[in-house]
Every structure is written in structure tokens, then in C-alpha cells.
N, C-alpha and C positions, 0 to 999 in steps of 0.2 A: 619809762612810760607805762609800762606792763605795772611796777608795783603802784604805779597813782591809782590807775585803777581796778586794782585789785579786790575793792572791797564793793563795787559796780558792777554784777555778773553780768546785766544788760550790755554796760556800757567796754565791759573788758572783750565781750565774745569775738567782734568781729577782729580787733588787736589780737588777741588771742588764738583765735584761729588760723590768722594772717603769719604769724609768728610759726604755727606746729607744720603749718603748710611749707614753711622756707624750710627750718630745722630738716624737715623731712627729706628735701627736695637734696639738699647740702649732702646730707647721707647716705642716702641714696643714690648719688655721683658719685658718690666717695671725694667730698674736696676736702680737702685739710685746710688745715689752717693757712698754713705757708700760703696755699694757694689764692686761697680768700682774698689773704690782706698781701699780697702785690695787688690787688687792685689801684691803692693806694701809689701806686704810680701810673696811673693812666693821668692824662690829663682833664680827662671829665670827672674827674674825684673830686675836684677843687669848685664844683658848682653846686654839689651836696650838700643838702641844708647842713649845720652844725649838728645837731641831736642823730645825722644820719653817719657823718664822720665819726661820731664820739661811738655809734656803736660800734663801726667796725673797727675801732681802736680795740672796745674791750670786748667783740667777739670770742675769743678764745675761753676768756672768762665766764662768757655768758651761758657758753656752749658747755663747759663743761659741769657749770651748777645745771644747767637743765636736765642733763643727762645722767645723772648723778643722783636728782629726783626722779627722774621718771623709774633709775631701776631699784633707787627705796621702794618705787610702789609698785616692783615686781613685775613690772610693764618695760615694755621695749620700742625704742623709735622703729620708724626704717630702719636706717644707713644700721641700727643697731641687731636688725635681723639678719641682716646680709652679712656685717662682721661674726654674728654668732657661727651662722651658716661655715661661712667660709673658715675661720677659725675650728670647725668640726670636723670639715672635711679633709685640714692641715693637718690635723691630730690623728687620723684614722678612727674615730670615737664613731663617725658617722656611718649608718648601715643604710648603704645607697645598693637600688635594685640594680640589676645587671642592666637593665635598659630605661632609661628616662627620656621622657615625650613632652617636649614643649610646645602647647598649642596658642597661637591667638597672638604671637609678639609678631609686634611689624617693625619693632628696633627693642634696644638694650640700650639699659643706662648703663651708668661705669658698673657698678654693682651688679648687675645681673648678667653683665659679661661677664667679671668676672668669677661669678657663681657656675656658670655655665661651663667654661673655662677650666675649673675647678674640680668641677663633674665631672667631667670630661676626659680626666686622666683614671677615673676609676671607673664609668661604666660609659656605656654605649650611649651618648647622648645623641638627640635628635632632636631638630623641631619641624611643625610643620606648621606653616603658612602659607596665606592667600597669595600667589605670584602670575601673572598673567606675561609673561618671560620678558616682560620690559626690563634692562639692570637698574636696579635704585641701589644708590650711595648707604642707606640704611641695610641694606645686606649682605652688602659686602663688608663693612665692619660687623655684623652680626658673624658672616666665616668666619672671620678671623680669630672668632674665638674658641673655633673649633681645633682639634687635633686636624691635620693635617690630610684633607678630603673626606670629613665624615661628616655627614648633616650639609653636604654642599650642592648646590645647585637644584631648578626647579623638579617638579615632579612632570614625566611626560604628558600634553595636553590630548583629551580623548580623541578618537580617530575621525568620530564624528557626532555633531553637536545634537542636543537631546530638542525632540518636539515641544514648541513652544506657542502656547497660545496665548492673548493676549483679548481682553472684555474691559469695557467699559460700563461706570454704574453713576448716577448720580451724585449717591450720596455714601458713606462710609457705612449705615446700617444697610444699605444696595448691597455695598460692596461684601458685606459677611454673612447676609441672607443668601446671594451665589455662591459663594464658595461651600455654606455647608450643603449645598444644593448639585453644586458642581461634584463634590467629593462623593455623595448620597448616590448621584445616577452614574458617576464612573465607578461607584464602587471599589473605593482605595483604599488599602490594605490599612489600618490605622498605625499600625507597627513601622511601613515605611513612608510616612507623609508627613510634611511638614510646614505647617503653616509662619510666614517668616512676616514681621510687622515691624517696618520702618518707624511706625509711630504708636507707640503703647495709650496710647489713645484707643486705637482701635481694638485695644483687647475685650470690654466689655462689651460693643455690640457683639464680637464675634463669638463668645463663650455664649452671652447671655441670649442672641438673637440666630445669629449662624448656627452655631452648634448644637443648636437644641434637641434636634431631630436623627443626629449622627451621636451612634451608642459607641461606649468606651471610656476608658480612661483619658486625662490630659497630664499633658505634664509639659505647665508655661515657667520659663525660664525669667523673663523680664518684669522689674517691680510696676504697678500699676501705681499713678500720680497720684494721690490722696488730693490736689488741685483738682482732680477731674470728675470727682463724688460731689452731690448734693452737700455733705456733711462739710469740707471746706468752705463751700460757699452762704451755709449757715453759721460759721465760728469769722466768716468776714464781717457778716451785716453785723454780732455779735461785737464783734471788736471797733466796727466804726463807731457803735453807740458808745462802747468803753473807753473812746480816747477824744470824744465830745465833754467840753466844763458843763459842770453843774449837774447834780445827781437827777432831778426830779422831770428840768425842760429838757425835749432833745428836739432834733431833726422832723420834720415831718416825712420827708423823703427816705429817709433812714430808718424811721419807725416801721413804717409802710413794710419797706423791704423788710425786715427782720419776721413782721409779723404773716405776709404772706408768701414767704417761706413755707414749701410741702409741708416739711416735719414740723411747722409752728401752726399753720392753720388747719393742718389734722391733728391737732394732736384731740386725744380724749379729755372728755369731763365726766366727772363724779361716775365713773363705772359704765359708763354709753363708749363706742365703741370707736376708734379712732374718727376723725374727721368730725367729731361733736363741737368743737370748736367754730366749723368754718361759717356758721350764719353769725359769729359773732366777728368775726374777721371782716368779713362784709360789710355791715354795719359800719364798725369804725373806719373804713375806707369809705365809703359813700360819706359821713360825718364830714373825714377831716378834710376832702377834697372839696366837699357844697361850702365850707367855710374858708377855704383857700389859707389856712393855716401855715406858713413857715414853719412852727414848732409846735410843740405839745406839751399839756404837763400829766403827767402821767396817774398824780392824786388826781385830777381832774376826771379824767376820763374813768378811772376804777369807782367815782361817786355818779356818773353819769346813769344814772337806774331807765332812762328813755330809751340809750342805745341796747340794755340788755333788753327793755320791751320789743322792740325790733327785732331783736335776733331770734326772739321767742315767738314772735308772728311770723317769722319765714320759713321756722320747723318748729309748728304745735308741739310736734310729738317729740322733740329734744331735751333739752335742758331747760330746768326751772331758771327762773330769773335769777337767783340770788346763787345759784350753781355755774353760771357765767359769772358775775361777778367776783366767787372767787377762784375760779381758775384763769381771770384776767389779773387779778393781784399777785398769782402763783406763776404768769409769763414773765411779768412785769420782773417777779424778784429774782428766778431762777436766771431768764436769758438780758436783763438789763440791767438791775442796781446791785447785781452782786460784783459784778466785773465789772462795774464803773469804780466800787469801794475798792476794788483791789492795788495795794502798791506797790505788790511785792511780786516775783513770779509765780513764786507758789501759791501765792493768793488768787493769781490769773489763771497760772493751772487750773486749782482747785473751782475756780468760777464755772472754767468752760468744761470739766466733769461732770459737774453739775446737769450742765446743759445738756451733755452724753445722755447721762442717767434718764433725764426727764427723754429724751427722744427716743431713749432703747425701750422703754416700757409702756409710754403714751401715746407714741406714733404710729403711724404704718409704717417706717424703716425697714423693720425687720422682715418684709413680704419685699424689699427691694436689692436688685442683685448684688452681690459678695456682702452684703450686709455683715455679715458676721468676720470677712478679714477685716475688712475697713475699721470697724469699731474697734475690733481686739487691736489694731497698730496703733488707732488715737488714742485707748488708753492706756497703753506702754510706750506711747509719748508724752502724755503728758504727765502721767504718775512719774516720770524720770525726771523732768524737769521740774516739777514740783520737788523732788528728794534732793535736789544739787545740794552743794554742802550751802553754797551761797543763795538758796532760792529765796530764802525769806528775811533775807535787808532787802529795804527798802530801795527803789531804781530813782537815781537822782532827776532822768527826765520820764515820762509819762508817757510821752510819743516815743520812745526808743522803746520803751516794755510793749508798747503797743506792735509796735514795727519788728522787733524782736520774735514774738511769739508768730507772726503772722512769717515768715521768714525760716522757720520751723516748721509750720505746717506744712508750708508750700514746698517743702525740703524730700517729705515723709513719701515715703514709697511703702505700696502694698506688696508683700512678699507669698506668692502664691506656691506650693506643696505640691509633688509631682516625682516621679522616675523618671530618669531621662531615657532609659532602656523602656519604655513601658506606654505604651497608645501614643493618641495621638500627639505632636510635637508641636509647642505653638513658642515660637525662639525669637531674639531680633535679629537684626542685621549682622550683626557683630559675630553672636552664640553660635548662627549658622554655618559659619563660612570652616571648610576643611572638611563640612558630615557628609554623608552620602543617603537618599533617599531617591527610592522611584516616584516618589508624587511629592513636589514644592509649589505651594500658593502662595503668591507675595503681595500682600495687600497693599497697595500706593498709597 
């Protein structure tokens, strides 16, 4: 299935994916082969499509060309780090500290027990976790892979429970304009406080609205959604135009959206300064809606010299006429017929760079918060996938390249710079649990 479509990067990823996800999984348990194929005696084997039987016939095979490639290319699976590990350890090669601290597991696979396990006869292994002294079945086989009473049982619970207040806010920017408000008049030490966000959503009001007024360093742990940026929801309206027939008609609906878009209807013209655009933006809204339009054709409206008169009557003092028209030719080519032309990925990359480019230098972007992560992760996403070895064949369907890229974006996590020793602490759910701090804010 994998070599059919091999030569389909669109069409291979999600197989592909699905495939490194299992391999991983397999290794990572440590299951052998043996193990695998007794499946082949259950009686639900026999209801498996054919193509699913015939793999686990030649799983063995399959498994080991894969693996066999991946360490031609110098790279290693799972299950493949956990065998190096533990194979290191066997050897004495391994220079393990006297004490090892395992934080954040709330079970073990086969593999990292037995790494653990492993450890274990050469240094002071420990871990610690969240345990509210309930016993769960997951920690008990977690002992067991200790030596014999070390790293066992809960840690004592405090004698007496910490002051707890509790505020309610409307809305999520409420919510992080108190808090840096609440921290400002307790006066909390930024060294020990910790702001904890179930939902990283809530990191950019809090940085950019809450914290404004509270000095110091940060240092956030959790990637922020590239889905939750204006910039996502300009490479959407982008890509519905992209996977609309026909270069020249689109959407009326679709157009609208793309074009009143922040960073589309501020952008600058000929040297005026962001937002020179937006009485031209106007105009073709007011046009296409008095005409009740379904679609548009877009040579149309860049000849339309009446709608630049309009735009020019609502700010005298903006752009000449013939200065609208061509920076409606230059939306037109950058954010709509270049990425409708593309077939390929790196064609589609290279489209919606384009669109990058035009909005880092034309728009007000760069006056909008984290502006500068945001951009620098979209263009080392898509400069990556524009370089695949297979970016540039051709994608046999249209709507998968389309669906593909939009699937990636929505993937993309902004990765925020910080010392974890050092101001104040903004972590998730997950990061927090096991710290110790005298000031925790948890934002709902």
C-alpha cells in the first residue's frame, strides 16, 4: 500500500504517518514478532480484510526493511532508543549519575520499565509523581520495576491544606487582566509564582494583556496554536480560494473574506502607510453586495476604474487612482492566482510565503502580539515542506493538497524561549504538577 503511494506525498502522509505511529508503538512495548503474529490465532483474525492478513503474514519482513532504513539514515525508531539504551546499560559503556529522577510518568510501557529497571541496578533511581494516595494498578506495576523498596510508595500529604481563593471573570481577557492585577497588589515574588493554563489559548491575553504591567522575566513552557493567530485564519480564506475551479471566477463569499481580512485590508500602497488599502476594500464590498453577486471575476473588477474613483472619494488624501488599481492586481496575484496555479506542495508552500512576505512588510502585523514567533515558525514550516524530497510532483488530487497543508498548519505550535529557574512561571497543567511555588494562578 505504502510503495503505491509512494510517489503521492499528499496522498502517502496520512498512511505514512499511521504506519511510523504503529512501528513506534510496537517498539516501544517491546513486542516481537513471535508476539505479534499469535494473533493470528484469535478468532477475530479471520474477519480482517485480506490486505490486513497478508500484512501480518509478512510483518516480520516489513519490519525489518524499515528499520534497517531508518538506521542507513542515521536515525532511530523508539523501540530502537530504548534497545540502544538498554543494550548500554548491559555493557557498562553507559555513564549513568549516581541518582536519576523520573518526573511526569503516570505508567510505563514495556520499554521504559524496562529502562528503568535497568537503571536501577546501577544508580539510585527515583521517580516522582502526581499520587493523591488512591492505589492505581499503573503503579503498582510502575514498583515493580524497581529494586526492591526504592522509589516506593506516595510522598507524605501536607499537614495542612494551602489558602485558597477562588474569582470569577466574564471573559478569558477578565480573566488575565486580574490576575496580572491580583499578582501587582499581592505583590508576588516572580521567582516563586506560577501561572498554570489549562487552555493555551489563554496565553496571549495573559502575556499580552495581564502581564503587561508586572516587570520581569517569563518563562512559558506550553507551545502556543498557530490556529489561534490571525495569520492561520488568513492562509484559510487563502486556501478556500485555492481549492475553488477555475483561476479567474471565485466565491463571492470567499473573496469578501480573504479580502477583509486585517492584514489584507491594511495592507499599504505605493509607500502610504499600512491601512492605505482599506477605502478600497470598502468599495468592493459595498459593489459586490448592491449587485448580489455569487461570484466574481477578478479581470473584472481590477478594470473596474469607478470602484478606484470611490475609494479615492472616501480618502482624498490617500492613494491616486491608478495606485489602487495596482495594488488590487498585486492582492489578486500574491494571495489568489498564485495558489490556485499551484500543483505541487512546494508550489503551495512557496504560494502562501509569498503571502508571509507581502504581510510582514505591508501590513500592521508586525505592531501585533508575538508577531515575530508566529512568523519565524510559519516560515520554517513551510520552507520544510516546500524542501521534502517529494514536494515538487505533482499531488494526484487537488482537494487533498489543499486539505494536507491546512492540516499542517493547524498542527503548528509556537514555541516560546524562557528559563525555567528564572521569573515568572507560566506552565500547563501537565508541566506543573510535582513544582512547588508560594503563589499558583490557574486560569479556567
Amino acid at each position: 500500500v505504502l510503495r503505491g503511494l509512494a510517489g503521492d506525498l499528499v496522498a502517502f502522509y496520512p498512511w505514512g504517518a499511521a504506519f511510523l505511529e504503529a512501528m513506534g508503538t510496537l517498539g516501544e512495548e517491546m513486542v516481537s514478532d513471535a508476539d505479534l503474529l499469535r494473533l493470528r490465532g484469535l478468532d477475530s483474525f479471520d474477519v480482517l480484510a485480506p490486505p490486513v492478513r497478508e500484512f501480518y503474514e509478512r510483518y516480520p519482513q516489513i519490519r525489518e526493511s524499515f528499520e534497517s532504513r531508518v538506521s542507513a539514515a542515521g536515525s532511530f525508531t523508539r523501540g530502537g532508543i530504548y534497545t540502544r539504551a538498554l543494550s548500554q546499560l548491559a555493557s557498562g559503556l553507559a555513564k549513568v549519575p549516581s541518582r536519576l529522577l523520573f518526573v511526569g510518568f503516570f505508567s510505563f510501557s514495556r520499554g521504559q520499565a524496562r529502562l528503568v529497571e535497568a537503571a536501577g541496578r546501577v544508580a539510585d533511581v527515583r521517580v516522582l509523581r502526581h499520587h493523591d494516595g488512591r492505589e492505581w494498578a499503573a503503579f503498582g506495576t510502575m514498583e515493580r520495576a524497581f529494586p526492591s523498596g526504592r522509589g516506593a510508595g506516595p510522598p507524605p500529604l501536607p499537614s495542612a491544606p494551602p489558602p485558597v481563593e477562588m474569582f470569577s471573570a466574564p471573559g478569558v481577557h477578565a480573566e488575565a487582566l486580574f490576575a496580572g492585577a491580583y499578582l501587582e497588589r499581592e505583590k508576588a515574588d516572580p521567582d516563586s509564582t506560577v501561572v498554570v493554563l489549562p487552555d493555551p489559548g489563554s496565553l496571549q491575553p495573559l502575556l499580552w494583556d495581564g502581564m503587561a504591567p508586572f516587570p520581569g522575566e517569563f518563562n512559558v513552557t506550553l507551545g502556543y496554536p498557530l490556529a489561534r493567530t490571525p495569520l492561520l485564519a488568513l492562509f484559510q480564506r487563502v486556501l478556500d480560494l485555492a481549492e475553488e475551479t477555475g483561476e479567474e471566477r471565485v466565491s463571492s463569499r470567499a473573496y469578501l473574506d480573504l479580502l477583509l481580512h486585517p492584514y489584507v485590508k491594511n495592507l499599504s500602497v505605493e509607500g502610504q502607510g499600512p491601512g492605505a488599502l482599506r477605502p478600497l476594500a470598502h468599495a468592493l464590498e459595498e459593489e459586490i453586495l448592491r449587485e448580489r453577486r455569487s461570484r466574481v471575476l477578478l479581470a473584472a473588477l481590477e478594470g473596474a476604474s469607478d470602484l478606484f474613483r470611490r475609494a479615492r472619494a472616501m480618502q482624498p488624501e490617500g492613494p491616486a487612482e491608478g495606485a489602487y488599481a495596482s495594488a488590487l492586481r498585486r492582492v489578486h496575484n500574491l494571495f489568489i492566482r498564485r495558489a490556485k496555479r499551484a500543483a505541487t506542495l512546494e508550489g503551495l508552500s512557496r504560494a502562501l510565503r509569498a503571502v508571509l512576505e507581502e504581510v510582514a512588510h505591508r501590513s500592521p502585523a508586525p505592531f501585533h502580539p508575538f508577531y515575530r514567533d508566529c512568523f519565524a515558525r510559519t516560515v520554517s514550516l513551510l520552507d520544510g515542506l516546500a524542501e521534502l524530497p517529494a514536494s515538487g510532483r505533482g499531488a494526484s488530487n487537488r482537494q487533498a493538497l489543499v486539505d494536507f497543508m491546512r492540516g499542517r498548519l493547524r498542527e503548528a505550535r509556537v514555541a516560546f524561549t524562557g528559563l525555567p529557574v528564572r521569573g515568572l512561571q507560566v506552565l500547563g497543567l501537565l508541566e506543573s504538577q510535582a513544582l512547588r511555588f508560594d503563589t499558583v494562578v490557574v486560569l479556567d
